[in-house]
Structure formats: C-alpha cells, structure tokens
VOZA-27534 format. One line per field, with one value per residue (C-alpha): x, y, z. Coordinates in pm, 1 decimal, decimal comma. Layout:
<bavos>
east X	...
north Y	...
up Z	...
</bavos>
This chain:
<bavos>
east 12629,0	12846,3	12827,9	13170,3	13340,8	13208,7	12865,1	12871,4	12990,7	12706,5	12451,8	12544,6	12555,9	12249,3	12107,4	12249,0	12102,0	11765,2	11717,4	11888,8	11662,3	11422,5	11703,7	11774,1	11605,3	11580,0	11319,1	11136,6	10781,2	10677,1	10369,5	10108,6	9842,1	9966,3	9973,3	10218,9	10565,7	10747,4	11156,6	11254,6	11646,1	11786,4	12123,6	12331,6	12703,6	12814,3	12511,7	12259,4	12276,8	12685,2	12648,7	12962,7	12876,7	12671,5	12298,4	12104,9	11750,5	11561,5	11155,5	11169,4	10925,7	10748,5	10600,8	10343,1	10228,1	10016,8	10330,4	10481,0	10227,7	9903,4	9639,9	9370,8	9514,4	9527,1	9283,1	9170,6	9287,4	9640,1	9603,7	9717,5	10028,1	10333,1	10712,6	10954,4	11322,7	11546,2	11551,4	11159,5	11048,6	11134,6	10846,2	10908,9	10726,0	10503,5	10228,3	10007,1	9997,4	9746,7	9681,4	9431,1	9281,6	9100,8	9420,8	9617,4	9892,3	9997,9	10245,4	10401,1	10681,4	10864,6	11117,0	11471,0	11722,4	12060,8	12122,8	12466,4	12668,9	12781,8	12516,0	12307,0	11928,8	11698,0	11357,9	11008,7	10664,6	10390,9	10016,0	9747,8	9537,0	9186,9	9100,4	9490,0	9421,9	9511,5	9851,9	9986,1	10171,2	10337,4	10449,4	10680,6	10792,0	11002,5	11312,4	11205,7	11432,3	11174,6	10926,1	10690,2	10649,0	10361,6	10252,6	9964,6	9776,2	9436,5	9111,3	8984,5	9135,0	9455,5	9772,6	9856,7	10168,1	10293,3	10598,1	10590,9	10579,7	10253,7	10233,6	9908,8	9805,8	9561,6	9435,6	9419,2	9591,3	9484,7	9501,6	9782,2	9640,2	9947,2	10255,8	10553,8	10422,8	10026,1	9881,7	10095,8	10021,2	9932,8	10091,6	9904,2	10107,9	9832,6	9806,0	10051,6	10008,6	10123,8	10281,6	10170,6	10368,7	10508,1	10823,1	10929,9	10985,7	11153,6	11527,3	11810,3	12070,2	12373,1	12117,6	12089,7	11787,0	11736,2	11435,8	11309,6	11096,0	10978,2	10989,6	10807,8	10813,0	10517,0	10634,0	10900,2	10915,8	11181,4	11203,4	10993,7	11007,1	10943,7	11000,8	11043,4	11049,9	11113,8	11041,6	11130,8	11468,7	11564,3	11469,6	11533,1	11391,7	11420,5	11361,2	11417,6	11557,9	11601,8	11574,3	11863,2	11800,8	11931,5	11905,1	11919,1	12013,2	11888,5	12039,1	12184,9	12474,8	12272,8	12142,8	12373,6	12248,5	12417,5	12647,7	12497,4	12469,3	12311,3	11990,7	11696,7	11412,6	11009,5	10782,3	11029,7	11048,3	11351,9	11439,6	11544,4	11702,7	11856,1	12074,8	12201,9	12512,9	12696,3	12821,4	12740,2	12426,3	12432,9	12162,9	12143,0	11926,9	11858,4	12098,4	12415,6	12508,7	12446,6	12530,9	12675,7	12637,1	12846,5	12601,4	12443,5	12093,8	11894,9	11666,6	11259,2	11022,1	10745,3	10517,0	10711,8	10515,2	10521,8	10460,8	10508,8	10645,8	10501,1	10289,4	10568,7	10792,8	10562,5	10638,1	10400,1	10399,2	10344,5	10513,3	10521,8	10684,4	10782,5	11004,3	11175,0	11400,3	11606,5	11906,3	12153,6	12119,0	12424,2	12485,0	12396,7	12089,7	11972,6	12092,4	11894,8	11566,6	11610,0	11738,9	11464,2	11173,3	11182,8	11494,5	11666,7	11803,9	11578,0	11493,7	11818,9	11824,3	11531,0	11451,0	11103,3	11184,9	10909,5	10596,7	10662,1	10305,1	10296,4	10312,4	10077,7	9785,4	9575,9	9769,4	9634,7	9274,3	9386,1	9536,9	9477,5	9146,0	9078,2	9123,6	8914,1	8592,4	8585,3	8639,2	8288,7	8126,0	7776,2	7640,6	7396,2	7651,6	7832,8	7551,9	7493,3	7907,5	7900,3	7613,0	7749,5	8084,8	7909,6	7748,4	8109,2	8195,9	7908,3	7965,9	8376,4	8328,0	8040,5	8240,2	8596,3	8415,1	8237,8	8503,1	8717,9	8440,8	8376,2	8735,0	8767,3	8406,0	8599,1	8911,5	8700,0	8482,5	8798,0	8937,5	8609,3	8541,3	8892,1	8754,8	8436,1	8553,0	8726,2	8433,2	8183,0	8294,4	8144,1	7879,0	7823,4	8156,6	7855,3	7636,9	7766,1	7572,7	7841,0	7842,7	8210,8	8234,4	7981,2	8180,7	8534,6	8349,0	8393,8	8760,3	8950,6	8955,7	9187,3	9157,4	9361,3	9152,8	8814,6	8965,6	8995,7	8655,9	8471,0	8424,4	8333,6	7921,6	7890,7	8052,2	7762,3	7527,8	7690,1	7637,1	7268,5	7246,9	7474,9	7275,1	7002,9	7111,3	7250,6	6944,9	6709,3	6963,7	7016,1	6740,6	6788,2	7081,7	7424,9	7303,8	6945,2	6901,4	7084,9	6818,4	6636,7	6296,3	6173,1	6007,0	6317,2	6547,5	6300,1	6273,1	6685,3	6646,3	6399,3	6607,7	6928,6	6704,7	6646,8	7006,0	7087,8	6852,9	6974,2	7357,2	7220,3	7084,2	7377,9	7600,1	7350,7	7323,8	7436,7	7431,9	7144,0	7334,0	7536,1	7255,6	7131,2	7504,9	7487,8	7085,0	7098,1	7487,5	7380,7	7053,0	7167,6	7447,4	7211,8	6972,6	7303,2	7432,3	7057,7	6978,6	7378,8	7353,1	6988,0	7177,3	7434,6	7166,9	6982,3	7271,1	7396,4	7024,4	7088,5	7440,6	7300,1	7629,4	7672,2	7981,2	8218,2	8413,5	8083,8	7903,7	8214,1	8312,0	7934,0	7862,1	8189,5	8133,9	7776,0	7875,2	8089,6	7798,9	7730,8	8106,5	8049,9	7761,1	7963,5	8252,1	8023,4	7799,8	8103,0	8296,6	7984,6	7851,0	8186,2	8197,9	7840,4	7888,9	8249,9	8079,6	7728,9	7934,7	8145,0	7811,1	7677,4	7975,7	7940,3	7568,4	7643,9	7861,6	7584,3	7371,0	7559,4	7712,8	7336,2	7258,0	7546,2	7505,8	7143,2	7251,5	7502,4	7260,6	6983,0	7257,8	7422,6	7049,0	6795,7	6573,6	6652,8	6472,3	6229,6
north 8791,4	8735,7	8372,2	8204,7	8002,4	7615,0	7736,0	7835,7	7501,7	7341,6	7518,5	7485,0	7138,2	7073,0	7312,5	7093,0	6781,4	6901,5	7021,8	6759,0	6501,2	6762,3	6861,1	6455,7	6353,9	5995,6	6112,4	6287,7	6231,0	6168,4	6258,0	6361,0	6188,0	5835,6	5783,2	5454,0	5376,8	5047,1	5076,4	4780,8	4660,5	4495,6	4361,3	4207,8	4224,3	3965,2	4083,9	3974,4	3744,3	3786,2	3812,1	3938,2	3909,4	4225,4	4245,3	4530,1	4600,0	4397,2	4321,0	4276,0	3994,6	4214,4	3921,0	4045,5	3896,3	3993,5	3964,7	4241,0	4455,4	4588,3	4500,7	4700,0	4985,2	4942,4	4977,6	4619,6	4565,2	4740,1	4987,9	5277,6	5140,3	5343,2	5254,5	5532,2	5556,7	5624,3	6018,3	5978,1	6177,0	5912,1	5670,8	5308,8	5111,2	4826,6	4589,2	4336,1	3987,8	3923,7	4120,2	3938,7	4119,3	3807,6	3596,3	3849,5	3782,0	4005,3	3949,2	4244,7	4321,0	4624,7	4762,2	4854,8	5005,2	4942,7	4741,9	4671,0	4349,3	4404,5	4709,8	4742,9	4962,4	5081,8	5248,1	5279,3	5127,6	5374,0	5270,9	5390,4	5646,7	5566,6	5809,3	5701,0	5607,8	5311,0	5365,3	4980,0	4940,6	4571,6	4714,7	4949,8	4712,1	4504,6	4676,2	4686,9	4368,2	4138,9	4020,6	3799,9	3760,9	3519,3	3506,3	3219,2	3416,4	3425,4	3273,2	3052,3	3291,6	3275,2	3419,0	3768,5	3950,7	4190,4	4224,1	4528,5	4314,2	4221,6	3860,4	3744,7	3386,2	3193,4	2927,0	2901,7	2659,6	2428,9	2666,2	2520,8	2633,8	2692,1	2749,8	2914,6	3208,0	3232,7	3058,7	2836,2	2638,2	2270,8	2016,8	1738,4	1476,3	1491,9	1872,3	2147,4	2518,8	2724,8	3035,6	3275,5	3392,4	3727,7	3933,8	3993,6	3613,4	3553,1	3372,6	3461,5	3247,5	3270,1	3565,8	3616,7	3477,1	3402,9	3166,8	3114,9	2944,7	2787,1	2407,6	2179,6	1803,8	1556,5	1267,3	1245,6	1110,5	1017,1	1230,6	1528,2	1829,5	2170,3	2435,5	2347,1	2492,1	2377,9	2403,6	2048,2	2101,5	2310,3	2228,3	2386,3	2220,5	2256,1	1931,2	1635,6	1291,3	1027,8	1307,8	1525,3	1837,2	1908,4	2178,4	2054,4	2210,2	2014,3	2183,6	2066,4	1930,0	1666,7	1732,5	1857,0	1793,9	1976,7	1758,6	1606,9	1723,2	1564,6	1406,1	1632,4	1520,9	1550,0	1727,7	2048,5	2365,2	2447,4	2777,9	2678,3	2936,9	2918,7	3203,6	3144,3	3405,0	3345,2	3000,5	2908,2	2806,7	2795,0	2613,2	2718,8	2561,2	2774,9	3108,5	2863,3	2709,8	2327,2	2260,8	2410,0	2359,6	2452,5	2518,8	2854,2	2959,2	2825,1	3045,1	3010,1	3215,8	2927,5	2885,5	2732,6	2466,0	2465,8	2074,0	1870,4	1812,2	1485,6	1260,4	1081,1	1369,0	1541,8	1691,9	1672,0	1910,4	2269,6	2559,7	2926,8	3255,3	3248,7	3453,4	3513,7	3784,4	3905,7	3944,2	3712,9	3803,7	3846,4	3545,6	3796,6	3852,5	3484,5	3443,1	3749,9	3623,8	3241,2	3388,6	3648,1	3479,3	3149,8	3040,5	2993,7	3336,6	3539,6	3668,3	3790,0	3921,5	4160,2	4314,5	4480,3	4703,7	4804,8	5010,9	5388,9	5646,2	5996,5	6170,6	6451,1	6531,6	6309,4	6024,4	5847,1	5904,6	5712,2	5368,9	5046,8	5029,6	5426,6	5417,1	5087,0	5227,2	5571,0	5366,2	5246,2	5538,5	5561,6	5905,1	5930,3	5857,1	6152,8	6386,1	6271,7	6350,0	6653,2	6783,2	6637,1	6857,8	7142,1	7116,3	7039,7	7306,5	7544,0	7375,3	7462,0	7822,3	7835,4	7663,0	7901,8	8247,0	8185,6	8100,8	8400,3	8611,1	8480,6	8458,8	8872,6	8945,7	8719,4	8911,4	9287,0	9164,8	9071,6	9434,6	9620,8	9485,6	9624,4	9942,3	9903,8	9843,9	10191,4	10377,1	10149,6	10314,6	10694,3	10690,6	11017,9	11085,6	10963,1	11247,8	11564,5	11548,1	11447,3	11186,4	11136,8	11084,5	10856,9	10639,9	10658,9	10557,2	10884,6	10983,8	10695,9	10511,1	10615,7	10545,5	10249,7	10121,8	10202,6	9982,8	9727,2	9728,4	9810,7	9435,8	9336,7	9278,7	9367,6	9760,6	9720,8	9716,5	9950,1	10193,1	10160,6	10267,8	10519,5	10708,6	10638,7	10789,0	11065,0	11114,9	11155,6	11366,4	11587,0	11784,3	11856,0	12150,9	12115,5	12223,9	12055,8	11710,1	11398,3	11190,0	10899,1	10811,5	10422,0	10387,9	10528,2	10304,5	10003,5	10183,3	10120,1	9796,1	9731,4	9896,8	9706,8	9364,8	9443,2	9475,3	9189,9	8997,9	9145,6	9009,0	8679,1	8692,0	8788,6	8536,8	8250,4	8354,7	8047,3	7786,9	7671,7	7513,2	7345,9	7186,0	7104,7	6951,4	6708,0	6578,6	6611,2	6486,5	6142,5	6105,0	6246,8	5963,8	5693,1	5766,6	5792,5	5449,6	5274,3	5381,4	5248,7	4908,5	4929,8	4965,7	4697,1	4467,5	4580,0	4566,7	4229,0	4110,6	4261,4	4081,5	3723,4	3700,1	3648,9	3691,1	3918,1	4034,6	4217,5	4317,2	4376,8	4706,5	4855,9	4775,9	4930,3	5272,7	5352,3	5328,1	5590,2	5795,0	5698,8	5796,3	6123,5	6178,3	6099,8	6310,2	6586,7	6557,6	6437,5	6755,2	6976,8	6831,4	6848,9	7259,2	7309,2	7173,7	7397,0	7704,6	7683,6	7674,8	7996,8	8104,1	8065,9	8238,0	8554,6	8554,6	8522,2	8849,0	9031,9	8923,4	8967,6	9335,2	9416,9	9348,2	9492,8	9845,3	9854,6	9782,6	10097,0	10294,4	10267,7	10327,9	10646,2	10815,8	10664,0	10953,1	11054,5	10907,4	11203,0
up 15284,6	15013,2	14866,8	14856,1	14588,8	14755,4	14813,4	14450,9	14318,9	14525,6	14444,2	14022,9	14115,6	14251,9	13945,0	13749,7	13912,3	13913,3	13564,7	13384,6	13411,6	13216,7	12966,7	12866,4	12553,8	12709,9	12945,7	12731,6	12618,0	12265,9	12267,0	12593,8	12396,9	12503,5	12841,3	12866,9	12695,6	12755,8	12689,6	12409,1	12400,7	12124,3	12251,2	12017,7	12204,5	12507,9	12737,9	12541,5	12189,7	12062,6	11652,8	11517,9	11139,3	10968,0	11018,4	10850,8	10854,3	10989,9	11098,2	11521,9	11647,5	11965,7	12172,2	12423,1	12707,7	13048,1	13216,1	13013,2	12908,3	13029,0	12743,4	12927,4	12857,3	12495,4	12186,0	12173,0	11847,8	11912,4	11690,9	11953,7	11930,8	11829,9	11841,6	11869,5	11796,5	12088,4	11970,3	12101,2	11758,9	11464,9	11412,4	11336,5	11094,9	11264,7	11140,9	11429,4	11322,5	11601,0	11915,9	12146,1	12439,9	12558,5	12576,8	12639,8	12358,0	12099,6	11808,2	11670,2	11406,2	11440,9	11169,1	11300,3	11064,6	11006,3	11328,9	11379,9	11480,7	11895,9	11945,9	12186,1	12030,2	12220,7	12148,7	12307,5	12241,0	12314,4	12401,1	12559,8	12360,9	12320,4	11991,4	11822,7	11416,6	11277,9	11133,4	11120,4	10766,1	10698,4	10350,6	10519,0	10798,3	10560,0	10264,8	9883,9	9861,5	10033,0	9796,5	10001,5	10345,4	10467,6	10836,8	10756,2	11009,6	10807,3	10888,3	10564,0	10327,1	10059,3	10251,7	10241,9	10178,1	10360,0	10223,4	9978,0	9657,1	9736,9	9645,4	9791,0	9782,3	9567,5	9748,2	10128,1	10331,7	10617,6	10923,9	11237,6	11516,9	11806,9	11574,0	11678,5	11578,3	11624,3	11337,8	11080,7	10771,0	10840,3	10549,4	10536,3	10266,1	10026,3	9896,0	9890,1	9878,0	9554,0	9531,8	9246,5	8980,5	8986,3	8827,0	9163,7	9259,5	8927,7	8963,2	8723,4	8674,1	8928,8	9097,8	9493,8	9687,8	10023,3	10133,1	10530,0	10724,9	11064,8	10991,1	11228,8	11097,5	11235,0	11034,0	10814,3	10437,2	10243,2	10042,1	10189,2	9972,3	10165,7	9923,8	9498,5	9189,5	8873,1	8470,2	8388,8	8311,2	8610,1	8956,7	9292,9	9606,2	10004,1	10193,8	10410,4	10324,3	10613,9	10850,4	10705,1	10557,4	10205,0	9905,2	9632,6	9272,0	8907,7	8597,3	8250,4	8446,6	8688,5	9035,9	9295,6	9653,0	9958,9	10197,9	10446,0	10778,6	11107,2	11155,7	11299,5	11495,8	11422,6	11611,5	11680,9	11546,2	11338,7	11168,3	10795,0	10592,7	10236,2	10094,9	9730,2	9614,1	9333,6	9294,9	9646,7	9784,8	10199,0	10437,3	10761,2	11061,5	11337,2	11265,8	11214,6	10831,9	10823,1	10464,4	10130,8	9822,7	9517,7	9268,8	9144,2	9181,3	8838,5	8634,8	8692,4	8685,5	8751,3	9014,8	9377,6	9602,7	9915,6	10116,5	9742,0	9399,2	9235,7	9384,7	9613,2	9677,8	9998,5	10345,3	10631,4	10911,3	10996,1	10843,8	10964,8	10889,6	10536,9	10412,6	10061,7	9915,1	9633,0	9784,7	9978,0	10301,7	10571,0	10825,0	11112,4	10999,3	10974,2	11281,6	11380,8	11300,8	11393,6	11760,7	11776,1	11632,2	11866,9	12019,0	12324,0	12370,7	12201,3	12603,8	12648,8	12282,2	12312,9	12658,9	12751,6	13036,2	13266,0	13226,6	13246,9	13289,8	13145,4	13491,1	13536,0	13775,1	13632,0	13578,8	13875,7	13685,1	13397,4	13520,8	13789,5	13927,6	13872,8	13488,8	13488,2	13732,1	13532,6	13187,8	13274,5	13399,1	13160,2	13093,0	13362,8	13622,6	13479,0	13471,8	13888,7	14011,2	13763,6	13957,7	14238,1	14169,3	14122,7	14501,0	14654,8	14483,9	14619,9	14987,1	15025,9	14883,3	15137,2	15428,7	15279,3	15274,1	15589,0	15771,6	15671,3	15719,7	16105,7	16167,4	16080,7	16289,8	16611,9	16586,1	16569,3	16830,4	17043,7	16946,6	16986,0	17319,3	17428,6	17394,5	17516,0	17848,5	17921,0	17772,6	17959,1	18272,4	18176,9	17843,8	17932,8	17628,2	17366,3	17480,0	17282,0	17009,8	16737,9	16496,3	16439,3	16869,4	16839,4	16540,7	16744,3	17080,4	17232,6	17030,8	17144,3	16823,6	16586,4	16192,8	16204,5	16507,8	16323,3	16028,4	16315,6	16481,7	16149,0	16076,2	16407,6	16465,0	16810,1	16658,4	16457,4	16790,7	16985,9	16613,3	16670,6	17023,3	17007,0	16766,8	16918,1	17277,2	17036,3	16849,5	17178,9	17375,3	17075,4	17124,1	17509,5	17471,5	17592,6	17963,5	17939,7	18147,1	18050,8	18133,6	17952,1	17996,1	18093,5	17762,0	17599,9	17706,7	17593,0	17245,9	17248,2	17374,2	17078,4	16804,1	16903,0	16941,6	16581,7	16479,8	16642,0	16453,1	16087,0	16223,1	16288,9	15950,1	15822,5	15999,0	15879,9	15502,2	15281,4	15587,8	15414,7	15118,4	15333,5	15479,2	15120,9	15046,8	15349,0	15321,8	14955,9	14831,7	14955,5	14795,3	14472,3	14450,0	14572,8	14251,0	14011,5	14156,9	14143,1	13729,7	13690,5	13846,3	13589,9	13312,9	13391,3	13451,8	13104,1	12940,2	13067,9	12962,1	12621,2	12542,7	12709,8	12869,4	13251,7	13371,8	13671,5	13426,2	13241,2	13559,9	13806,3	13625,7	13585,8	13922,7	14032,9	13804,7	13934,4	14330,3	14255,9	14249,8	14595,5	14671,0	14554,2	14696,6	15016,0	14960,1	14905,8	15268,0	15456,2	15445,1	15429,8	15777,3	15939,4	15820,9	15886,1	16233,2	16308,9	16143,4	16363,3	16640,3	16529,2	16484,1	16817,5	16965,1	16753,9	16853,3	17220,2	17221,3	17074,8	17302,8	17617,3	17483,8	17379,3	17772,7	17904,8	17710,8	17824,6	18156,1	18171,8	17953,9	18242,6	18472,0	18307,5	18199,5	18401,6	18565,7	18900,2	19154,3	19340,2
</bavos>
C-alpha cells in the first residue's frame, strides 16, 4: 500500500509532536544529579511590576516558603541549591542569607544580568542532591561597583560583607530579630554602629554614590540621623526631621538640605535610597524619588555612622539591607530592589512556578512519603530487604521457569497421549525388536512429532516400558512366542513405578525454595523491623528528645522490612499453590498412563491360558 500525500503530512506531524518536547531546550534537564527544579519569573512589563527606566544587574531576593518549596528535599543548610539560566547550562551566582529547615523559610539572593526594563526572565532553581558541594559565593552575587553590602544577619558578631570589596564590620550591632528581611540592626538612640574605613568607600568630590536601606522608625527624633559622614568641614547625612525625610549636604558654601517632601509614619518599613550624580543628589522612598537636592557629592574618606552623629543628632529603630556603591545607580533599578525586596507587588514581580521532578524509574523512590521512609532506612534494615530481594528474586525465577517448564510437559502430554491412543489398540507394533520403532511408537511419529512429545513426562514412561517389553522379547526370535510371564509384567510395573518416581522428583525440584520464601520472607522482615524500631528507641534515648517528628520516620523505615518480607511470601504462596496443583495434574497422567499401559501390556502378552 502506497502511503498518500495526507497520511504523510500526519504522520510528520505527529513526529513532530512527539519528539519536540525532547528537542526543546526548555524541557531539558541540567543536570540528573538534582532531582527537583522550580521555574523563577522575573516580570518586569504590564503583567507583572511595569518599570520602564533601565535596570542592569541586579542581586534577586528568592523568598522561600513551605508553600513554595519543599525543604525536605533539600540539604538542610541549602547548599544543594543551584540556579540556572533559562539556556539550563549557565550557572547563576547565589549566596543564602538564612535557610531554615525548622521554620521552613529561606532567604536567598540570586544574581541576574543585564535585566532589561519591560522583560519578562526566566530561569530555574535546582535542589535536591544530597552529596551537592557547597558552591554559595556572595562576592560574585553582586558587580565590582558595589563596595559593601550588609545583611545584619550575624549572631553576636561585626557585620559581614558580601559585597566583593569586602568591608567587614568592627563592632557588632544589637541583633532585630523579625526584620523585613530575617535579621536587622536594632538602633537604640544611645549608640550607633561604624563603618570602617576603606579606599573603596572613599567619596570624591562631584563623584557617583548610591546608598540603600530598609528603614523602620520606632520613634522618631528631631533630628534623627540615619546614615553621616563628615570631616568637620564637610558633612553628608541621611535622616529624619519632624517625620520628613531629608539629605542633607554641608560644604564651604553652608548646608543644603533636600526639599521637603511628605510626612512618613513610625513603625513601617520604608525602602530609602540615595543616588548622588553630578550636581544632583536624588532621595527616593520606596522605588519612587521623594526629594532632590542640588548639591554635589562632598569628598571623605572618613569613617560613616550609622543611627548618630553627636550626642543629640540619633535615630532609633531597625535598619536592614544596606547597601552602598560607587556608581549612581538607574531609577529602574531602585525601584527594582524596593519592589522586590518587600513591597506590595514584589508577588507579581517574581513568580515561583510549581515543583517539577527529574522523571525516571525511580523518581517515585526519591520523593513524598517514599523518599522520606527510605531516607531513614538504617543499615540493618538494608542488609534484611537486600536479602529479602535476593529471595524474591530466587522465588519468581523459581515460580517463571517452573511454569514454562510444566506448561511445555502439559502440552507434550496432551500431544503424546494423541498417539497413544491409536497404538494402544495393537502393542504388538513395539515387538520387533528395534529401537528406533520403539522411540516413534511403532513409526507413527515423525521427527517433528518426536520434537513434540520429547518434553512430555508420560513419553518418558511409555520409553521405559517399551524397552523393557523390547528387551525381554528380544531374545525370543521373530517366530518364537510373544508372551510375557506374570513376574515379567510386575518387573515392568516396577521399573516404570521407578520412573515415575524420578518425574515426580523432577517436577518438585526447587518447590522447596518457594516454601522457604513464604515461611521464611515473613520472619526475616519481622527481625529487620524489631532491631529498627531498637534503634529508634536507642537513638531517641541518645538525643533526649521525644517527639513524632524523630520517631515517626524510624518507626516508618523499619516496617518496611515487614513489607518486604510480605511482598516476598505473598507472591511465593500464591505460585507455590498454582504450581502444586500443575503438579498434581502432571503426576496424575503418569499415574493413570502407567496403569493403563500395564493394563494393555497384560492384555497384549499375558500367557495363554491352558
């Protein structure tokens, strides 16, 4: 049949269909080492967050949740996690600012280059790899051009850096527990927090700088002072005065304040940003400008405070997320961070799609409650199912080869049997005194029907008293008697008793191991699951801590034994039972054809009566 032009088209079509699913880079795999990937959207056109000015590269706040992501399928400290460009082969740069298995919250920042005003960027965060290295790396998650970056995430130490200029803190700061971001840094109105002195945070005159922060006031001063820096005859300061926020500019030509702007509220968390260009020195409050100022950045190179300058001039609240570089940065990309970092559309901004599993056949092995049982297996309960396996195994090659095996003797039987019926009628055609008669049951048996009949077990038994009528009439001549003797025909009788006993033999080799597999499969799993639930119990002892969460999973790994040992007896006593029967059968037809050819035997060559 000759395929015509529409078949064609469907059938490329449906090619088509099937492999290109395969053929997309979107749907391909990084790597088969992790076994989860989450799809990340960064929308900045109408669907999601609408910034129209430029943006650049910038450091993505991954929020992480038990609502989004499945922490127990992570490294509890995070470090299997890997975040993949769109392509699926270029890594991004990441760093964990906290990643908390027990509250299931995780704070991650993500590099993404050169993201563009109205685009829409996608890429993928891997997890789930048990043996993954740590490869986290703050330095390279922010450009050369940011000099200090502080998340105030440390426990009782100084403040760390990790921007790439590496402008660690001195002293450390009162810990704010519940900041927008994690941890912050509490002000109190008494002490500050200095920054050190480094070439990298040195100002020139007229330079670039941008300066950001999370601002939370508790109780405002007049005038609070968030950020300053001065020499005594230049001063640059950040800060609050009856509620308004201001920069403010000191040089040799007076003090030049930014205009004024409205009134903000305490106890709410504001994004401040500064960005100082030229002659112009811009404030913005949450991604929009609230103030200008026409003044150019002054030249330090002292230390900055952070919370005071002076005895009278301090801020108290919390501060988070701080932020300075050496550049001005573009409007899109303060409005970038304020959106994505804590405000009102930073949902619609960045997008977690669902969880996706590497798909292969032992993907349901690795996740839900499968993932979380074998996760807990100990090493004795491993050493019970892999002995365990080994008997299943055993049991279905067992249950397999026997069942092929009595499903061939059954058919030859059913085929022999055939035969046996014409030459039933007249044994006198195994008399003759040759062998190959004997084998073809008198000639009627062809090769192809000797293939047939060869397997079957009552052939077998008709074989052996063949011969053995052959063997005794042998002697007699072709015209001497054709008669057998009483004690003849009961030397048959015992010779084909005794082949019927090797088939039975034969037909119940290897039962015996399925009998092992059903009384022993049980009991085997029953000791694995009783020296687990010891160890959970030791080890629960050891640790001091009682809880469902630390015994629920032990407990749950070392029944599996017992479900092994199960799986192993169930389908071994089901076979066992199906092949005994089989068994029985076959037996039957030797017995009954072991009767009936003694029966026509004494018929055919008993003596004559006198």
């Amino acid at each position: 049949m000759i395929p015509t032009a529409r078949s064609r088209c469907f059938a490329l079509l449906f090619l088509a269909a099937a492999l290109g699913p395969l053929a997309s880079p979107v749907h391909a795999w990084w790597n088969d080492q992790w076994s989860q990937r989450k799809k990340i959207t960064v929308d900045t056109g109408a669907a999601g967050v609408p910034i129209h000015d430029p943006i650049g590269s910038v450091a993505v706040l991954i929020r992480l949740h038990d609502g989004d992501f499945q922490f127990s399928s992570a490294k509890n400290d995070g470090s299997d996690l890997r975040f993949v460009a769109a392509d699926d082969k270029t890594l991004l740069p990441y760093h964990v600012e906290k990643f908390d298995v027990l509250l299931d919250e995780a704070f991650v920042w993500v590099k993404v280059p050169d993201l563009q005003p109205g685009e829409t960027r996608s890429f993928w965060l891997y997890y789930g790899n048990s043996s993954a290295p740590a490869v986290a790396d703050s330095k390279a998650t922010y450009d050369a051009d940011t000099v200090l970056v502080y998340h105030f995430g440390e426990q009782g130490q100084p403040p760390r850096d990790s921007s790439p200029a590496g402008n660690d803190g001195q002293v450390a700061g009162n810990k704010a527990d519940g900041a927008i971001i994690g941890t912050g840094l509490r002000l109190d109105g008494r002490s500050g927090l200095t920054l050190p002195v480094a070439p990298s945070l040195v100002w020139s005159a007229g330079g670039a700088m941008t300066w950001s922060a999370w601002v939370d006031p508790s109780g405002v001063r007049s005038p609070a002072i968030l950020f300053s820096r001065d020499d005594g005859e230049r001063e640059f300061s950040v800060g609050l005065d009856r509620d308004i926020p201001y920069v403010e500019v000191k040089d040799v030509d007076g003090v030049h304040r930014s205009s004024s702007g409205r009134p903000i509220l305490a106890g709410q968390w504001r994004h401040w940003a500064v960005v100082a260009a030229g002659p112009q020195i811009q404030l913005y409050l949450d991604g929009e400008v609230y103030a200008a100022l026409a003044a150019p950045l002054p030249a330090l190179a002292t230390a900055a405070q952070l919370g005071r300058n002076g005895a009278d001039r301090v801020f108290s609240g919390e501060m988070d997320e701080l932020e300075i570089s050496r550049i001005a940065r573009p409007a899109g990309a303060i409005k970038f961070a304020a959106v994505n970092q804590g405000g009102e559309g930073a949902a619609k901004l960045l997008v977690l799609g669902e969880d996706e599993q590497k798909k292969d056949w032992l993907s349901w092995l690795k996740s839900g409650y499968f993932g979380i049982i074998l996760g807990s297996l100990t090493l004795d309960g491993w050493v019970v199912i892999g002995i365990l396996a080994i008997m299943a195994v055993i049991s279905w090659a067992v249950m397999i080869r026997k069942a092929i095996y009595l499903n061939a003797t059954a058919r030859s039987n059913a085929a022999f049997m055939r035969e046996w019926h014409h030459l039933a009628s007249d044994l006198t055609a195994l008399d003759h005194g040759d062998a190959e008669k004997t084998k073809t049951m008198g000639g009627r048996v062809d090769r192809a029907g000797l293939r047939a009949i060869r397997a079957a077990s009552v052939y077998r038994i008709y074989h052996i008293g063949a011969e053995e009528i052959r063997h005794r009439l042998a002697g007699k001549g072709a015209d001497g008697p054709k008669v057998l003797s009483a004690r003849s025909i009961q030397a048959i009788r015992s010779s084909l008793d005794g082949g019927l006993v090797r088939e039975t033999q034969k037909l119940n080799s290897s039962m015996v191991l399925l009998t092992i597999a059903i009384s022993g499969g049980p009991f085997l799993g029953l000791l694995g699951t009783v020296v687990g639930v010891m160890i959970t119990f030791a080890a629960i002892a050891a640790a001091g801590d009682v809880n469902v969460n630390a015994i629920a999973p032990g407990i749950a790994a070392a029944l599996v034994a017992t479900v092994a040992g199960l799986a192993v007896a169930i389908p071994a006593l089901f076979g066992y039972n199906y092949l005994l029967s089989r068994v029985k059968d076959s037996i039957s037809d030797m017995q009954v054809f072991a009767d009936e050819f003694v029966s026509k035997m004494a018929e055919f060559y008993s003596e004559p009566k006198s």
